[in-house]
C-alpha positions as CSV (number, residue, x, y, z in Angstrom):
1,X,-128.7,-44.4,-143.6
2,X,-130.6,-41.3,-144.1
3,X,-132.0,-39.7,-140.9
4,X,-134.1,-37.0,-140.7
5,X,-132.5,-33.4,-140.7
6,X,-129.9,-34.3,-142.6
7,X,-128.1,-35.7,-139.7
8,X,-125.2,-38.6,-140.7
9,X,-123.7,-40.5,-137.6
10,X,-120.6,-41.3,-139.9
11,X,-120.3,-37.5,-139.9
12,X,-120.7,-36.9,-136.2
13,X,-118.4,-40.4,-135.1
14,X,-115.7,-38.5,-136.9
15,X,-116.2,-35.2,-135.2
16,X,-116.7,-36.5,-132.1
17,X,-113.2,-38.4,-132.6
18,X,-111.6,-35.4,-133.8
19,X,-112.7,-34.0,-130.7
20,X,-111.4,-36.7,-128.5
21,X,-108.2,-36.2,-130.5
22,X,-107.7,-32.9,-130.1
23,X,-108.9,-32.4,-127.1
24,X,-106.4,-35.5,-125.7
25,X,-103.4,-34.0,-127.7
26,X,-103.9,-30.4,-125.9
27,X,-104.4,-32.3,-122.5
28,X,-100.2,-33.6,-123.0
29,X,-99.4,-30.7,-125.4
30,X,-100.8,-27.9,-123.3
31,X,-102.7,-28.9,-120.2
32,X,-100.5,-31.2,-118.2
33,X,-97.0,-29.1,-119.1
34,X,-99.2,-25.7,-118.0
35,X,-100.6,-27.8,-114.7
36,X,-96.8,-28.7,-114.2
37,X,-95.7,-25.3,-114.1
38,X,-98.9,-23.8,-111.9
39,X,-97.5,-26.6,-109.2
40,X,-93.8,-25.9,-109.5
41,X,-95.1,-21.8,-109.5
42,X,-97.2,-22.9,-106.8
43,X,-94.7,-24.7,-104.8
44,X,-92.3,-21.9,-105.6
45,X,-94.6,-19.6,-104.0
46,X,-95.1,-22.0,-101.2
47,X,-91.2,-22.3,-100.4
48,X,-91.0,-18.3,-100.4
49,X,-93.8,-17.7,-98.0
50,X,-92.4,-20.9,-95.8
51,X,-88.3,-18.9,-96.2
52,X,-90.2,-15.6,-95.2
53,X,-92.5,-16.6,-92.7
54,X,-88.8,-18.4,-90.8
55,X,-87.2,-14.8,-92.0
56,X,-89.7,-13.4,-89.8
57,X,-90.3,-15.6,-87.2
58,X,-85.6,-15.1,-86.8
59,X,-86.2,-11.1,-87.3
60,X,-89.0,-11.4,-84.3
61,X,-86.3,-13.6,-82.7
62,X,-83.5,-11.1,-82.8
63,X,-85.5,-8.5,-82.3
64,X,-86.8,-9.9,-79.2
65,X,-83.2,-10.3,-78.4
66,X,-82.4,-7.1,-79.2
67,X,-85.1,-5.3,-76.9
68,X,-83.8,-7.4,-74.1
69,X,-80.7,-6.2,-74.4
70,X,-82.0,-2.6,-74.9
71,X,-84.0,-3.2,-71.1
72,X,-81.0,-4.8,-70.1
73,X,-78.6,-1.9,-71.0
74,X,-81.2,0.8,-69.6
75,X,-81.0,-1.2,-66.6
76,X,-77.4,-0.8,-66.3
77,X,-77.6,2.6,-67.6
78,X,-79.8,3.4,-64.4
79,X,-77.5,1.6,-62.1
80,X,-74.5,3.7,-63.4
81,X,-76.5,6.4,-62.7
82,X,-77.2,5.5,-59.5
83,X,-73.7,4.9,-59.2
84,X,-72.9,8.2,-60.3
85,X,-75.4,9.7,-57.9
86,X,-74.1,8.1,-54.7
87,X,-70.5,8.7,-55.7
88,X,-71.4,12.6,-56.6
89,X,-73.0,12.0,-53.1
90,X,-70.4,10.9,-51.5
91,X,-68.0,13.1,-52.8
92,X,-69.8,16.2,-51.7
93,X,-70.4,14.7,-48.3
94,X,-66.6,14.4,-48.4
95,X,-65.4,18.0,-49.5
96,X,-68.5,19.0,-47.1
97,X,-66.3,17.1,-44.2
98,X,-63.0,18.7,-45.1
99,X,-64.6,22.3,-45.4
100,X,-65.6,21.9,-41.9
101,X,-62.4,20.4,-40.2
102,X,-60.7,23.1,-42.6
103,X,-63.1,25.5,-40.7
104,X,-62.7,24.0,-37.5
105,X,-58.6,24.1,-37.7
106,X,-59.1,28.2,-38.8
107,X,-61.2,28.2,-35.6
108,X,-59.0,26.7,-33.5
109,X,-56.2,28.2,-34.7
110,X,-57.7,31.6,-34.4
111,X,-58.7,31.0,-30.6
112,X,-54.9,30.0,-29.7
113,X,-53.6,33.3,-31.9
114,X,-56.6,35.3,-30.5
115,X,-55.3,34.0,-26.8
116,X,-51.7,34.1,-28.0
117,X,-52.4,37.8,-28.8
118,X,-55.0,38.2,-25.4
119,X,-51.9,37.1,-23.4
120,X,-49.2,39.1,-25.1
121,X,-51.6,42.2,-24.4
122,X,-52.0,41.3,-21.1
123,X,-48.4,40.6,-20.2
124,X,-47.3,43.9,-22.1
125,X,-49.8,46.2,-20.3
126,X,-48.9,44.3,-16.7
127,X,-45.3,46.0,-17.7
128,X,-46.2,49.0,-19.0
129,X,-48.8,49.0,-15.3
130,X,-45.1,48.2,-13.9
131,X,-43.4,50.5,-15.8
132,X,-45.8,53.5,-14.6
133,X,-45.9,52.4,-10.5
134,X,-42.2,52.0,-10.8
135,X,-42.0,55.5,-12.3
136,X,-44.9,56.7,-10.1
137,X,-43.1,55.2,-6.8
138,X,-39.8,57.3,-8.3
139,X,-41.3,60.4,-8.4
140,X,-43.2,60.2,-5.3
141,X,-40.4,59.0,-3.3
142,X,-38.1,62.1,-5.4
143,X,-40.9,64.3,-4.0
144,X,-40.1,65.9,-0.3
145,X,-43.4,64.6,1.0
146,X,-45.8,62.5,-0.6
147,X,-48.2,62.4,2.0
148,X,-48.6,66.0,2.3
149,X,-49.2,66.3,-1.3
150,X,-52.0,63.2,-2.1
151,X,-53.6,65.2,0.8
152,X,-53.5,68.3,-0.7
153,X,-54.4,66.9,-4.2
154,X,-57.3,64.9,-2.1
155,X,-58.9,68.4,-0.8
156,X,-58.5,70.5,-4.0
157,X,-60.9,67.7,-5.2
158,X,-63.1,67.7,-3.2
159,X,-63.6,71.9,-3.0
160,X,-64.1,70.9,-6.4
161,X,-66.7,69.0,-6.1
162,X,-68.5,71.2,-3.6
């Protein structure tokens, strides 16, 4: 069977089988082993993102955990140092307390030692006063006439004064 161009279907049926051939011994040899292996790569890939994305979701998790605590320990940071604060408080109002009954003992003891001293003066000077009428009375009553002589003493003064 001649055909024109020099075409023979004997020729063609047998490259056209070759074809089939080859091209369904590279489909198992090469095609389905390499789709295989794309899926398992692919699934691989797959189960990585999956184990990373639950890596990440447990890091947001603990770090969400871990900021809570941070708030939870400035919190109590604060309250210590409001603690601190009101004890520093306290302890000042405290000392401030003792410095003034401390003063207020100095004061009072002061006062009595001031009217310890007043009272000691007074009672010395009222005898040493004493002392100096007794010794006056003596020596106007050794004198021959007292009168005579506070008189005379009276009008030397007063042509003194004139």
């Amino acid at each position: 069977m001649n055909i024109p161009l020099n075409i023979d279907w004997q020729q063609i049926l047998l490259h056209w089988m070759n074809l089939a051939i080859l091209t369904g011994g590279l489909y198992f040899l090469l095609f389905k082993p390499v789709k295989q292996f794309m899926e398992k790569r692919e699934a691989h890939y797959k189960d990585l993102d999956a184990q990373a994305a639950g890596k990440l979701q447990e890091a947001e998790q603990i770090k969400a955990e871990y900021q809570a605590r941070l708030a939870g320990a400035e919190e109590e940071i604060h309250q210590s140092w409001i603690k601190a604060q009101a004890a520093v408080q306290q302890s000042a109002e405290e000392q401030l307390a003792q410095a003034q009954a401390q003063a207020k003992q100095i004061i009072a003891h002061a006062q009595a030692e001031a009217e310890h001293s007043r009272e000691r003066v007074m009672r010395e000077s009222q005898k040493e006063l004493r002392k100096l009428a007794a010794e006056a009375a003596r020596k106007l009553a050794v004198q021959a006439d007292p009168f005579s002589q506070f008189l005379d003493l009276a009008e030397g003064g007063r042509h003194e004064e004139r």
